[in-house]
C-alpha positions, 0 to 999 in steps of 0.5 A: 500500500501507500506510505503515507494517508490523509487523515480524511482516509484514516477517518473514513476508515476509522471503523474498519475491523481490520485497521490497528492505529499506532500512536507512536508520540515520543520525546527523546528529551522525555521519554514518557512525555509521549504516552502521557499525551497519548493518556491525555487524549488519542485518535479513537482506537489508537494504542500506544508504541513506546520508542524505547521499550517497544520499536526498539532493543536494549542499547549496547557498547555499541549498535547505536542509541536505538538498535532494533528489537529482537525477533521475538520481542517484536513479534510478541508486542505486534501480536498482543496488539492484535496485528498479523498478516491480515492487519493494517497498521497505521502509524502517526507522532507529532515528530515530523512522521519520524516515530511513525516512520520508524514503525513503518520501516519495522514493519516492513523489515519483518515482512509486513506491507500493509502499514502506512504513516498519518501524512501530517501526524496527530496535528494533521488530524485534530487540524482538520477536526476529527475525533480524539478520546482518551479511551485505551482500546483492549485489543484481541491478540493474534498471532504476527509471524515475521518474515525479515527482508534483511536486504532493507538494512545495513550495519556497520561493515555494510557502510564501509564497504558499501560500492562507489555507485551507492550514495550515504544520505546524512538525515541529521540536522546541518550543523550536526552533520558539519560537526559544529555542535553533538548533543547526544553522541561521542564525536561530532561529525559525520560518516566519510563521503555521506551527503547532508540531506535533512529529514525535515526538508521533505515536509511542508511548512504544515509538516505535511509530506512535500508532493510527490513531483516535489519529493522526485525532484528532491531525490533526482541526483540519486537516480541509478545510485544505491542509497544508504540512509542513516541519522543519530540513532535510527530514527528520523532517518525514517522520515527520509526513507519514508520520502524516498518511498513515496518518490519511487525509491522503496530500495532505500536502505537503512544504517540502524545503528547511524551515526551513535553506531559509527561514533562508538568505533575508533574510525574516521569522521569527517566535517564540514559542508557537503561539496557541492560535486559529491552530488551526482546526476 
């Protein structure tokens, strides 16, 4: 199906037997802070998906800030909210799509295509009026069998030795890609030869997904190229892939790990601005 839904869509389908809504809200400066908006007030029939205990495993050495769950708690946290093979899933936040792009993505990795975005996230929704509550929904367990497409992510040893027709996208915002400011991980920095491409420049002045011809335009220097995206933990790299999904480009992959993996390591780390002829038509 489409990465992304129109709130309109997700309201004329709010009914269905078949859909499961995810709200993923998350604040990593406070991490409760998202499901205790979510108590507050929710769309109707929406669950909860904490960033930390559920889209993602305990955090290591090294594998960066937000390594992927493993297998089975995955599986297990999908089934008891009653997702399987015959589920829609649509995931929204209220971090530019990021949260519920991160869902979106685990999804599809454990083999499961029927998942889209809230195009806009919660905001987009109570914009155009429609219903919230604070009611929780107790949802029927089913059984999620998962089918992982490892061709969808590389680690760290799939970066270094990634080919010269493959371009590294850097979904951080600027000046931490030019290493003027790191609030979060070792070193300051980025990835040798990644290109600065920041997540939120998909998005409109509503934090609304840019239009598709706009997205294509966007995503043109990379036409012919293998793309690898990655950003701090993970995450908003999510935001990218999800634009480059909807330009045409679904094989797009994704450095879990991103740059608190990289910068774990004792290896290289560049500065600067990105040169203008790295980007290749």
């Amino acid at each position: 199906m489409q990465a992304l839904v129109s709130p309109q869509w997700l309201n004329d389908h709010l009914h269905d037997d078949s859909i499961v809504i995810v709200d993923c809200r998350f604040n990593l400066s406070v991490p409760e802070a998202g499901q205790e908006a979510y108590q507050q007030d929710h769309i109707p029939g929406a669950l909860y998906f904490h960033l930390n205990r559920d889209l993602s495993g305990p955090k290591q050495a090294h594998g960066g800030r937000h390594p992927l769950p493993s297998v089975e708690a995955f599986a297990e946290r999908l089934s008891a909210a009653g997702i399987d093979e015959n589920t829609t899933v649509i995931a929204y936040d209220d971090q530019e799509m990021a949260m519920a792009g991160r869902l979106w993505w685990l999804l599809r990795y454990f083999g499961h295509d029927k998942v889209a975005v809230l195009n806009g996230g919660y905001a987009a929704w109570k914009r155009a009026g429609y219903p919230v509550t604070a009611e929780v929904p107790a949802p029927l367990a089913r059984t999620f069998t998962p089918q992982l497409r490892p061709e969808m992510l590389v680690d760290i040893s799939g970066v270094q030795e990634r080919s010269p027709e493959t371009v590294l996208l850097d979904s951080r915002a600027g000046e931490r890609y030019r290493g003027e400011v790191e609030p979060l991980d070792p070193k300051a920095g980025h990835i040798p030869g990644a290109l600065s491409f920041f997540y939120k420049d998909n998005l409109g002045s509503d934090l609304t997904m840019l239009p598709v011809e706009q997205l294509k335009e966007r995503m043109a220097p990379f036409d012919g190229l293998d793309v690898i995206v990655y950003c701090g933990s993970g995450v908003t790299a999510c935001t990218n892939l999800l634009a480059l999904h909807a330009a045409g480009r679904p094989d797009a992959k994704l450095y879990a790990g991103s740059w608190s993996d990289w910068s774990s390591y004792d290896l290289p780390v560049a500065v600067g601005p990105t040169p203008a002829d790295e980007i290749k038509k």
